[in-house]
Every structure is written in C-alpha cells, then in structure tokens.
DRENNU-889957 format. One record per residue (C-alpha): residue number from 0; residue in three letters; chain; z, x, y. Coordinates in steps of 0.02 Angstrom, whole numbers, plus 50000, padded with zeros to 5 digits. Layout:
+-----+------+-----+-------+-------+-------+
! seq ! type ! mol !     Z !     X !     Y !
+-----+------+-----+-------+-------+-------+
! NUM !  ala !   A !     Z !     X !     Y !
...
+-----+------+-----+-------+-------+-------+
***
This chain:
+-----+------+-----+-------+-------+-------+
! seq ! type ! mol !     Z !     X !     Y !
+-----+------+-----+-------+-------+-------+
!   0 !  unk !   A ! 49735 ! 51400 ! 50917 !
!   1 !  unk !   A ! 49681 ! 51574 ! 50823 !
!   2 !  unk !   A ! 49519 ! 51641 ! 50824 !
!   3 !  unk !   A ! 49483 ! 51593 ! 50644 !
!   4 !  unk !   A ! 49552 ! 51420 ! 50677 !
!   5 !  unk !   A ! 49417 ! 51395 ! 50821 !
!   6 !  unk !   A ! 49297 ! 51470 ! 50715 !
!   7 !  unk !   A ! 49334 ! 51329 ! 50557 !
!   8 !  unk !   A ! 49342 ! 51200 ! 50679 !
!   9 !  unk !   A ! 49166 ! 51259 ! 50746 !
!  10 !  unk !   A ! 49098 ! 51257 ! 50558 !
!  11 !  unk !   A ! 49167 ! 51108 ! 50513 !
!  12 !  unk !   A ! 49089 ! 51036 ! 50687 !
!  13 !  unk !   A ! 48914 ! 51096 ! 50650 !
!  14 !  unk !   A ! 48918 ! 50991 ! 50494 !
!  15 !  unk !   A ! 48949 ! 50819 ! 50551 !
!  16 !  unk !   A ! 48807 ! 50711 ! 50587 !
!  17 !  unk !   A ! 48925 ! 50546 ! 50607 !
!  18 !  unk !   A ! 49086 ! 50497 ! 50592 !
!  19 !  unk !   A ! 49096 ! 50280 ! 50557 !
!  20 !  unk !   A ! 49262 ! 50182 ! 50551 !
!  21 !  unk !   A ! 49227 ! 50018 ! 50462 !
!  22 !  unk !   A ! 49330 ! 49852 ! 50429 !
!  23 !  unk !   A ! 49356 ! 49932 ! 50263 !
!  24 !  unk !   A ! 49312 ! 50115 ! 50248 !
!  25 !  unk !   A ! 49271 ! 50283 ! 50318 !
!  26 !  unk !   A ! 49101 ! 50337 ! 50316 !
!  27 !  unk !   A ! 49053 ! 50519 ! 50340 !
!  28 !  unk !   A ! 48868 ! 50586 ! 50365 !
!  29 !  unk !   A ! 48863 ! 50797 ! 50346 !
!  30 !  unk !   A ! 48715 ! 50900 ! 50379 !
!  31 !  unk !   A ! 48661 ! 50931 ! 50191 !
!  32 !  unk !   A ! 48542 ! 51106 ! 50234 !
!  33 !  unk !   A ! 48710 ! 51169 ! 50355 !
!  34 !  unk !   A ! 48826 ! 51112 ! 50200 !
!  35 !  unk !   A ! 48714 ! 51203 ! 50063 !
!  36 !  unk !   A ! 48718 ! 51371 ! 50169 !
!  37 !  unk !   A ! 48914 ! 51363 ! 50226 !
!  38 !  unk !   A ! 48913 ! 51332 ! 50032 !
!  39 !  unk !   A ! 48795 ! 51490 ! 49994 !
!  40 !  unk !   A ! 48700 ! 51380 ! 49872 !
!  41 !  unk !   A ! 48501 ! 51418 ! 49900 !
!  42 !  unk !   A ! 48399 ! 51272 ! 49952 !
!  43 !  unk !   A ! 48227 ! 51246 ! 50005 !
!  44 !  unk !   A ! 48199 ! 51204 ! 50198 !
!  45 !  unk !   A ! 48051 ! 51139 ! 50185 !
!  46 !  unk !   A ! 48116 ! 51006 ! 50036 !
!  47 !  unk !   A ! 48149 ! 50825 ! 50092 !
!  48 !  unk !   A ! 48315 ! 50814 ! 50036 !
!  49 !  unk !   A ! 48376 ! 50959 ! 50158 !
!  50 !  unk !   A ! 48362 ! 50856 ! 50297 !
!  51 !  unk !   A ! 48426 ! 50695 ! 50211 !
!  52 !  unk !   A ! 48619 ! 50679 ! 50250 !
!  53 !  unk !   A ! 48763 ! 50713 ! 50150 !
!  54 !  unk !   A ! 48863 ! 50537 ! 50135 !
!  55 !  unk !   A ! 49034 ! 50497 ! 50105 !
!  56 !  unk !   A ! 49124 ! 50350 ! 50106 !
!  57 !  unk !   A ! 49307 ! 50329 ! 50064 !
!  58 !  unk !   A ! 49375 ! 50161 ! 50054 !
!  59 !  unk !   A ! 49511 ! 50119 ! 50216 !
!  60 !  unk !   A ! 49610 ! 49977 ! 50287 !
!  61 !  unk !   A ! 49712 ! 49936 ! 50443 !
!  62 !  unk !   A ! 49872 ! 49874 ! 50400 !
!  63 !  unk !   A ! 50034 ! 49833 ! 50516 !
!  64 !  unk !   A ! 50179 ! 49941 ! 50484 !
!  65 !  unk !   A ! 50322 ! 49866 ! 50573 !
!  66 !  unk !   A ! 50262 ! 49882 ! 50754 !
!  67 !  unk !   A ! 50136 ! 50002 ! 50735 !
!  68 !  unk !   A ! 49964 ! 49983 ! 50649 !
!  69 !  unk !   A ! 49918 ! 50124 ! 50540 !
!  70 !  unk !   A ! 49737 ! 50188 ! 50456 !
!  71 !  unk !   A ! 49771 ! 50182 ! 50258 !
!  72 !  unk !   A ! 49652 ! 50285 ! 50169 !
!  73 !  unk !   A ! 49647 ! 50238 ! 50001 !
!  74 !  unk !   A ! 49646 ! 50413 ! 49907 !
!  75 !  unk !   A ! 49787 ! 50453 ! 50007 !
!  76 !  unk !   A ! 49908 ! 50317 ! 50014 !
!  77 !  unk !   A ! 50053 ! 50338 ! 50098 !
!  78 !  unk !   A ! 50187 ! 50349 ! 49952 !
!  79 !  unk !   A ! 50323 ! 50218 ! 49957 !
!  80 !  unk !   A ! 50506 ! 50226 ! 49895 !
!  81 !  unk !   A ! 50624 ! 50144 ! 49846 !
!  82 !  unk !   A ! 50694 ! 50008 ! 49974 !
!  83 !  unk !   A ! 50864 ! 49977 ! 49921 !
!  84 !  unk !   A ! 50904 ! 49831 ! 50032 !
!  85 !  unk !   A ! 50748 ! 49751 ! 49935 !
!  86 !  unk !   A ! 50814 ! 49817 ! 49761 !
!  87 !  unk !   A ! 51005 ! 49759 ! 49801 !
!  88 !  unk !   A ! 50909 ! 49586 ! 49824 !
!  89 !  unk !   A ! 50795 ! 49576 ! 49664 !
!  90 !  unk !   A ! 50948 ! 49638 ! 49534 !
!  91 !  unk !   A ! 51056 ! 49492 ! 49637 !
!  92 !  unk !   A ! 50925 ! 49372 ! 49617 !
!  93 !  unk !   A ! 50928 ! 49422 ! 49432 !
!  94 !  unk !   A ! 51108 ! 49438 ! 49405 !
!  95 !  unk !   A ! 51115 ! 49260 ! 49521 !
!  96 !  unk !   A ! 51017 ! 49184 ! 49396 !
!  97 !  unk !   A ! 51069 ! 49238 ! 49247 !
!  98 !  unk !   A ! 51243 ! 49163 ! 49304 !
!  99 !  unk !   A ! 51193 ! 48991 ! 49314 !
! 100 !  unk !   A ! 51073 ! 48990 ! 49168 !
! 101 !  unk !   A ! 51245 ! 49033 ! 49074 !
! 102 !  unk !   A ! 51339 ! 48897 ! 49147 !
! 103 !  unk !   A ! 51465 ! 49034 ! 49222 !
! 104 !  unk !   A ! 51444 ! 48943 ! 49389 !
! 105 !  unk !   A ! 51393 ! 48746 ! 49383 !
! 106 !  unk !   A ! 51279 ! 48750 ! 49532 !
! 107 !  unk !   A ! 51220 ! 48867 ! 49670 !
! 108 !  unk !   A ! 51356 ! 48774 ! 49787 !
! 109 !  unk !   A ! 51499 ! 48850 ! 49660 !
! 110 !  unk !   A ! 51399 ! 49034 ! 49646 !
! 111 !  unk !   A ! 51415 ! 49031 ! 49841 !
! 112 !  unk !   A ! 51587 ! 48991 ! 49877 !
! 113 !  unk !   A ! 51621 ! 49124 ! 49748 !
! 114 !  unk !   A ! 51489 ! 49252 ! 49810 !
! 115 !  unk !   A ! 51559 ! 49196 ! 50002 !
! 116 !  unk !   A ! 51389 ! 49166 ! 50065 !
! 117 !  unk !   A ! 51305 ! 49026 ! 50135 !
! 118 !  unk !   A ! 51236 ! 48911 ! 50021 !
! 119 !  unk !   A ! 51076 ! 48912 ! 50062 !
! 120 !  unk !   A ! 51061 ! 49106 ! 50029 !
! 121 !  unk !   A ! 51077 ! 49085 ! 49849 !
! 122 !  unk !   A ! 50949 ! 48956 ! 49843 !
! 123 !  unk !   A ! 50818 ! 49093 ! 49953 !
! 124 !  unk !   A ! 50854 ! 49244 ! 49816 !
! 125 !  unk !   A ! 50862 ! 49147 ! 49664 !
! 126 !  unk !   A ! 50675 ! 49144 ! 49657 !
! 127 !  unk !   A ! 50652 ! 49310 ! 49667 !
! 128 !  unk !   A ! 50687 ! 49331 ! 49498 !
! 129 !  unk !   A ! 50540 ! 49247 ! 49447 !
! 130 !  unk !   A ! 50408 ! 49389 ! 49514 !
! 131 !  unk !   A ! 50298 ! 49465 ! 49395 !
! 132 !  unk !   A ! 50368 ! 49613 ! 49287 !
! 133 !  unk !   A ! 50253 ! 49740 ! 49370 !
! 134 !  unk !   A ! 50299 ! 49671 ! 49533 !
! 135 !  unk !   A ! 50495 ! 49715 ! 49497 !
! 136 !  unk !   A ! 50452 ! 49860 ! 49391 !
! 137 !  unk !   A ! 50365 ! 49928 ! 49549 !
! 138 !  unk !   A ! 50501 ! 49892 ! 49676 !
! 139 !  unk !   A ! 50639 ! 49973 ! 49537 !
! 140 !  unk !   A ! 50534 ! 50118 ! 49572 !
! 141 !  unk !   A ! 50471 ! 50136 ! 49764 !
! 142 !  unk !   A ! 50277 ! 50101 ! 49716 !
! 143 !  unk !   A ! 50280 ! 49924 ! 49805 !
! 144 !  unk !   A ! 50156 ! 49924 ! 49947 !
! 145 !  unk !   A ! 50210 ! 50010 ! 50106 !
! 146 !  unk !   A ! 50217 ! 49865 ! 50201 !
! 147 !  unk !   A ! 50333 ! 49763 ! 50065 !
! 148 !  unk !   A ! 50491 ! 49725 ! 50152 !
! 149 !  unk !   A ! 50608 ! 49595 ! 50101 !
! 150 !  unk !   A ! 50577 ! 49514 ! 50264 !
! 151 !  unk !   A ! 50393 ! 49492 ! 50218 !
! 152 !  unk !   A ! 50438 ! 49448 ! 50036 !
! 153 !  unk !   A ! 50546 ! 49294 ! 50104 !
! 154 !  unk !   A ! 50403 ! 49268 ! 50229 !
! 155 !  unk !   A ! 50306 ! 49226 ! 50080 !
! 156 !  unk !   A ! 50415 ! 49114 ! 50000 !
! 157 !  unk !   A ! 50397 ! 49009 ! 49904 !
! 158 !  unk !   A ! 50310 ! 49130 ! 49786 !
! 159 !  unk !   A ! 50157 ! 49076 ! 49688 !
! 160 !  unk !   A ! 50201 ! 49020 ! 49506 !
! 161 !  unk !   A ! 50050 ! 49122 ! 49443 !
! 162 !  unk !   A ! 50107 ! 49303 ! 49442 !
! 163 !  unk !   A ! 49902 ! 49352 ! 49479 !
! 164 !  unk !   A ! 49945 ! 49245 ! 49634 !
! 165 !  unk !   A ! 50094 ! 49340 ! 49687 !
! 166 !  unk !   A ! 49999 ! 49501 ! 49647 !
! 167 !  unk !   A ! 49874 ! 49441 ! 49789 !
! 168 !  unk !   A ! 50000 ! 49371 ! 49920 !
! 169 !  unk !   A ! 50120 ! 49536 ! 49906 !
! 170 !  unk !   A ! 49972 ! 49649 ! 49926 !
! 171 !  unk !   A ! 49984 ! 49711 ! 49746 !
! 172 !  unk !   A ! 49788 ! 49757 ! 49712 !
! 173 !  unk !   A ! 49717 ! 49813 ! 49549 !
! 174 !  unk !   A ! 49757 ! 49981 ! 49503 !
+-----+------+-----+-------+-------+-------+
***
C-alpha cells in the first residue's frame, strides 16, 4: 500500500464511530466535527450537534447465491443478466402453449412424443407461461433477481395464480 493510500485509509479510520450489520441493513455512525473539517466546512465546537454522530443507514440483505451467501446492498445490486437456460424455458413454455391452445397437438402426451421429451416435462414448463408480464419482461432482459434460477423457479411450482403473489415468491420487490 502507497503512502497516500495509508494516509486515506487513516482519514477514513478517524471518522468512524461504528460500523452495525443488521438483519436488514448497514448502519454507519461518522464523527460529524472530524467529517465537517476533512470537509473544510466551518463548524462550531462548542455546538451540540458537533459531537452528535453522522448516521447512515443503507438498506442490506443476506441472500444464498448457489453455495455461497453473499451481503446485497441495496443501492448496489449486483446486476443480473440474462440466463438463457431460463429464457430457452419461458419462450418454450410459451411456444408449448400456444401449440395446444391451437389444437396443433391434442394433448401434452402428443406435444411430447413430438418434442421427444418425457411427458411429464411438458406438463412442468407449460405453466410458466402464465407468470406475470413484468416477471417475463424481466427475465427477456437479465433484471430477474440474482438468485432466480430455473431450478428455484420450478422449486416454486406451482406458481401463485395472483401475479402480486408470484412477484413475492420469486423475490420480485417493488421497484
């Protein structure tokens, strides 16, 4: 490490008062008169608030990645993209669907020997065409949650009906 990194680090350092990992956020306490004058903004010692703490609190989760668990911070979200094992599945669902609603196949049996899969796989994927818009619109484009794999979206079948429902059990929260 430089000199001038050792030297931010040591700034930065003399600031902190407390650093607090919650169930659901980060909480950060900062020396407000050592802030003001790393700031060069002019306070008053002697004023009350000079010695009352800075605090900042930044909403946080801990959510299980795969095997790992992993601190999400909620300004900075880890970005998704797309999955396209998950994709392949919703536009087959979709496509799936659309076939038998057309009467091109007669039942999911038929679709299957056609497809060559088992029969029951059909019958798994079919349903995913019934997710809420946003929900597919968000997969199409790599926003789903981090953690939304197609294992964990056939781990939740069968979907809620109610697309507020799926919203909740998919981990889509209100943006």
């Amino acid at each position: 490490m430089t000199a001038g990194g050792a030297g931010r680090y040591e700034s930065i350092r003399s600031l902190i008062v407390l650093v607090r990992v919650d169930d659901d956020a980060i909480c950060v306490e900062l020396k407000r008169a050592s802030l003001l004058e790393q700031l060069g903004i002019p306070f008053d010692e002697a004023s009350a608030t000079a010695s009352t703490p800075v605090k900042l609190m930044m909403p946080a989760e801990l959510r299980r990645l795969g095997k790992e668990k992993r601190l999400i911070v909620a300004a900075h979200l880890p970005k998704s993209k797309p999955d396209p094992v998950l994709i392949k599945t919703i536009v087959r669902a979709h496509e799936w669907f659309e076939m038998l609603k057309s009467r091109a196949f007669e039942s999911i049996t038929d679709l299957a020997k056609v497809e060559d899969v088992q029969r029951t796989y059909p019958s798994r994927i079919i349903p995913l065409a019934f997710l809420a818009p946003d929900i597919t619109e968000a997969i199409l484009e790599g926003q789903q949650p981090i953690d939304l794999t197609l294992d964990r979206l056939q781990a939740a079948m069968p979907l809620p009906l109610a697309w507020i429902d799926q919203r909740a059990a998919l981990g889509f929260h209100a943006r």
